[in-house]
C-alpha positions in Angstrom: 133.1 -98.7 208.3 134.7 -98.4 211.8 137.7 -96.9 209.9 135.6 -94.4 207.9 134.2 -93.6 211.6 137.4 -93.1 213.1 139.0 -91.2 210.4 135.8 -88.8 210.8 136.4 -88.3 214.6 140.0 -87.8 214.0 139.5 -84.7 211.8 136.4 -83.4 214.4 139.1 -83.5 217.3 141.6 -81.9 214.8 139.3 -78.7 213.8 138.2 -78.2 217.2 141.4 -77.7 218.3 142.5 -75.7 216.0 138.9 -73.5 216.7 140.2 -73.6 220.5 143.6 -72.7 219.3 142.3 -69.5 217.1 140.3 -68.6 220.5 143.6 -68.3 222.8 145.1 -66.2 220.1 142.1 -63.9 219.2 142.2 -63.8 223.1 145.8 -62.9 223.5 146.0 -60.5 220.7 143.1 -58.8 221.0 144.0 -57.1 224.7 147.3 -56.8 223.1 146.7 -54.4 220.5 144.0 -52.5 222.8 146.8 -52.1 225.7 149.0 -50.7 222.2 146.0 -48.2 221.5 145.9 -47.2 224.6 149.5 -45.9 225.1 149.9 -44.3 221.7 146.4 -42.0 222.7 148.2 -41.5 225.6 151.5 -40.7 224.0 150.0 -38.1 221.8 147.7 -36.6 224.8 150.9 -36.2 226.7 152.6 -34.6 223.1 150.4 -31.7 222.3 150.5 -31.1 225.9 153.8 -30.3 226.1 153.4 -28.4 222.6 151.0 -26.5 224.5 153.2 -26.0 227.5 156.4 -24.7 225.0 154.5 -22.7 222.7 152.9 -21.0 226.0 156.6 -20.2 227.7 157.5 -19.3 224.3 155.3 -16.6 224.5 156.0 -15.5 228.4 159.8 -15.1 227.5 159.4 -12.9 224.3 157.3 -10.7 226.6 159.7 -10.9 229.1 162.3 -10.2 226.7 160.6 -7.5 225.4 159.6 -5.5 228.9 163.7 -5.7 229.9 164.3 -4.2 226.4 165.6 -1.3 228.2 167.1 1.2 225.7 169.0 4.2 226.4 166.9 6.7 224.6 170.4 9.5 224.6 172.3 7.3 222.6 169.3 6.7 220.4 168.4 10.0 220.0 172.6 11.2 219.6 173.6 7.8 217.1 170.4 6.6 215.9 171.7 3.6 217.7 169.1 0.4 219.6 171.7 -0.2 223.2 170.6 -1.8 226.1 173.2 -0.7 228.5 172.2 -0.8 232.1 172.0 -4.9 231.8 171.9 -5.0 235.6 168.5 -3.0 235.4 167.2 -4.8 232.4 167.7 -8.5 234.4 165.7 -6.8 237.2 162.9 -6.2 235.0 162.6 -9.6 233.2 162.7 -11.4 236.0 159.3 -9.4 237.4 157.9 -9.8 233.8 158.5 -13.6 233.5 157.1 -14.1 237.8 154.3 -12.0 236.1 153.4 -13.5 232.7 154.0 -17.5 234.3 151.8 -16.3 237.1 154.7 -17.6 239.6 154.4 -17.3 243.3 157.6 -16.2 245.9 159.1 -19.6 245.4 158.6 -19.5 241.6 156.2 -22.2 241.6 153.6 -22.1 239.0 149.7 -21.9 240.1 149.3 -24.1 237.6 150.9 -27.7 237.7 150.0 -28.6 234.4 152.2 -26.5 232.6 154.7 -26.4 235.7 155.0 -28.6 238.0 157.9 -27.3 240.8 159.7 -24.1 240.8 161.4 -21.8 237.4 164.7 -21.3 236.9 166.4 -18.8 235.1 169.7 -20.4 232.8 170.7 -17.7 230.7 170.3 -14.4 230.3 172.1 -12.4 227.1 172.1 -8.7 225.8 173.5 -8.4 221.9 174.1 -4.6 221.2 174.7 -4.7 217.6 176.4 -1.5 215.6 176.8 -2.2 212.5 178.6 -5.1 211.9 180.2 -5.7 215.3 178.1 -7.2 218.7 178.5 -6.6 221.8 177.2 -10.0 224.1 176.8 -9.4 227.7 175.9 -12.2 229.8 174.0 -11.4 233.2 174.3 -14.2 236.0 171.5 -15.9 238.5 172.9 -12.7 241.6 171.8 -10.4 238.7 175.1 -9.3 237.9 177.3 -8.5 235.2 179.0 -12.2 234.6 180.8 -11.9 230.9 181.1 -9.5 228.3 182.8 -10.6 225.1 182.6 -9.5 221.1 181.4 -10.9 217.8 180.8 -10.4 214.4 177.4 -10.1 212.6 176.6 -12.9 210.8 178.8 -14.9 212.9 177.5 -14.9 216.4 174.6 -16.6 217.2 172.7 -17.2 220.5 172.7 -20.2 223.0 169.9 -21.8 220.9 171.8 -21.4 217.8 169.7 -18.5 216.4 171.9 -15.8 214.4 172.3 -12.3 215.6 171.3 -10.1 213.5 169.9 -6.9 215.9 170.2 -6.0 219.1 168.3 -8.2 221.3 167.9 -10.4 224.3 168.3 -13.8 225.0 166.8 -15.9 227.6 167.0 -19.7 229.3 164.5 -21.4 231.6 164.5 -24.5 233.2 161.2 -26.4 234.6 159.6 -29.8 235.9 157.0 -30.8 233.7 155.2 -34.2 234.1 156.6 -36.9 231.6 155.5 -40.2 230.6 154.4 -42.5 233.6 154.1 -39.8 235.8 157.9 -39.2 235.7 158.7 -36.0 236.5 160.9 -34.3 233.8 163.3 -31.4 233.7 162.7 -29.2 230.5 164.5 -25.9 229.0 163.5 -23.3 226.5 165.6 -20.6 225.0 163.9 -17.2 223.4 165.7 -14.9 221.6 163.7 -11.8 220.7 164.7 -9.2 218.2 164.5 -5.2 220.2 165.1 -3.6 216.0 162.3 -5.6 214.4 159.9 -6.6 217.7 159.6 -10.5 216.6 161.3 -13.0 218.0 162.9 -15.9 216.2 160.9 -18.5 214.1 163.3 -21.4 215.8 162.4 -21.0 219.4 
């Protein structure tokens, strides 16, 4: 009888533990996998805000683009031919246009930190005059100067961001802090190459 007793207690202390052990893990996972929820909300908050961020500068530098577009209406009306030939002028210009459509102040800060969080800068600025099946590339640098001019085939030429050439157009790089993950602050580009011939830009961005 006492061993029938014993034998009962035994398997009592055994299932209690193993109810106390189910506890601790119920109580370990279960903060475990709402921390894991938690960042992967945040993760995709912090994802379409930056999708909002790119597809917004996306937009400023095709208008940009699109406002230095300036072409010389003689040739045009002589050739039948799109040139942009006073690149000097036309760098002046987008750089007004993208202060402008960022809303940037003197220091070309954004007013709003979150899309921008410190001041614009411009990488790259290109003109493609295309005539038939030859470009022309000219590359305008941060003094607003001529910096390169070189040639290049159509078909075979494509812009920093690996777009094709196909008509004359402009090209154009900024960099920007935006606020990453943890509050790190990261440095982000975008490219926009915008078509003067057809007025669209490029589907790749």
């Amino acid at each position: 009888m006492s061993l029938r007793r014993e034998g009962c207690q035994q398997r009592n202390i055994n299932r209690s533990q193993s109810i106390k052990d189910q506890g601790q893990i119920e109580w370990v996972v279960g903060p475990f996998f709402v921390i894991l929820l938690s960042i992967l909300v945040y993760t995709q908050l912090q994802l379409a805000s930056w999708r909002s961020t790119a597809a917004y500068l996306e937009d400023a530098l095709a208008a940009s683009n699109l406002a230095a577009a300036l072409i010389d209406v003689k040739e045009y009306g002589k050739t039948n031919k799109v040139c942009i030939h006073d690149e000097e002028m036309a760098y002046d210009i987008f750089l007004d246009a993208v202060q402008d459509n960022l809303q940037l102040d003197a220091q070309w800060e954004c007013a709003n930190p979150a899309l921008i969080l410190g001041s614009v800068e411009i990488r790259d600025f290109v003109i493609y005059n295309v005539d038939k099946n030859k470009i022309e590339a000219v590359r305008v640098g941060a003094n607003g100067l001529v910096k390169e001019r070189w040639k290049g085939t159509l078909g075979q030429l494509r812009a920093p961001n690996g777009v094709l050439v196909e008509h004359t157009g402009i090209y154009s790089e900024i960099s920007f802090p935006v606020e990453g993950f943890a509050g790190m602050t990261v440095q982000a580009h975008k490219g926009k190459l915008v078509d003067i011939v057809s007025v669209k830009g490029d589907k790749h961005g």
